[in-house]
Every structure is written in structure tokens, then in C-alpha cells.
LUMDOVEX-479399 format. One line per field, with one value per residue (C-alpha): residue number from 0; x, y, z. Coordinates in steps of 0.25 Angstrom, whole numbers, plus 5000, padded with zeros to 4 digits. Example, Ala and Ser with C-alpha at 12.3 -4.5 7.8 and 13.67 -1.06 7.14 Angstrom:
<nodes>
n: 0, 1
u: 5049, 5055
v: 4982, 4996
w: 5031, 5029
</nodes>
This chain:
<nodes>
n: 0, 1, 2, 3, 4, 5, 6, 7, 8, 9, 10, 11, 12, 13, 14, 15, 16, 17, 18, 19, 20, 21, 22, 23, 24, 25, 26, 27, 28, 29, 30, 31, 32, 33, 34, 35, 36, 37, 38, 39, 40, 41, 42, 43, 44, 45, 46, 47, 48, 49, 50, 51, 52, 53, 54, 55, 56
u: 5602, 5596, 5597, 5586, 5587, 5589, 5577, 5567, 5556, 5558, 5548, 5547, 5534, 5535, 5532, 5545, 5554, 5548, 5552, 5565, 5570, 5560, 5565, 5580, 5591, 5602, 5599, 5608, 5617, 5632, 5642, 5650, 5665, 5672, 5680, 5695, 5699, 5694, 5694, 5696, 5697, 5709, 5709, 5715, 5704, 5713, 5708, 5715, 5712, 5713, 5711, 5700, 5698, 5690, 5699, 5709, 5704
v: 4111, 4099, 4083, 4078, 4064, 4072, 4070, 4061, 4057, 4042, 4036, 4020, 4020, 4018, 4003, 4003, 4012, 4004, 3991, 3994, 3997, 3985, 3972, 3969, 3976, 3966, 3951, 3947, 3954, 3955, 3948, 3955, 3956, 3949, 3959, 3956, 3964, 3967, 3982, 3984, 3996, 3998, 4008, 4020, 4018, 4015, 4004, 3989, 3980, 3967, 3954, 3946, 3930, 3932, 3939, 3927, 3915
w: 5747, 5750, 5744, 5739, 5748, 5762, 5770, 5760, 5766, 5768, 5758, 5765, 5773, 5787, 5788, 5780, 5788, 5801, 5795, 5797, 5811, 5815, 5817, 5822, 5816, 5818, 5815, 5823, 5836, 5832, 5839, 5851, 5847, 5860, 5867, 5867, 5879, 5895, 5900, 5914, 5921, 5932, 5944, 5937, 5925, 5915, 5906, 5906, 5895, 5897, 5886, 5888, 5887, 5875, 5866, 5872, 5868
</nodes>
């Protein structure tokens, strides 16, 4: 047994289909979130986190 809906031939043309992955696909990049801590490794490997200036101002 078998829906009716699974693989339907799509039935835009392909001007249609190719219109729309062309062009940009974000309007505008989003904006980096600021990190709030420095990670620096020491000898042994163990990770030391560290604030940063950013996250104090």
C-alpha cells in the first residue's frame, strides 16, 4: 500500500523549478554573535577558558 501524494511527478515546468535556486538565497548575511570567552589550550591538553575583552565591555 502506497499514498497517493508519494512520488507525484512535479507538475511546475522547469523555468519554474529553476527559478528558484537562482538568485541569492539570503538578503542579507546574519550578524556573528561576539564570543564571550578565549579558549587556550595548556601543555597537558586540557582546555583553559579565559573571558575576553568583548564580553567585558
Amino acid at each position: 500500500m502506497f499514498s497517493k501524494y508519494e512520488r507525484q511527478k512535479d507538475k511546475r515546468s522547469y523555468g519554474e523549478r529553476f527559478s528558484m535556486f537562482t538568485g541569492p538565497q539570503f538578503i542579507s548575511p546574519p550578524e556573528r554573535i561576539k564570543p564571550n570567552k578565549i579558549l587556550q589550550w595548556d601543555g597537558e591538553g586540557m582546555p583553559i577558558y579565559a573571558t575576553s575583552g568583548a564580553a567585558a565591555e
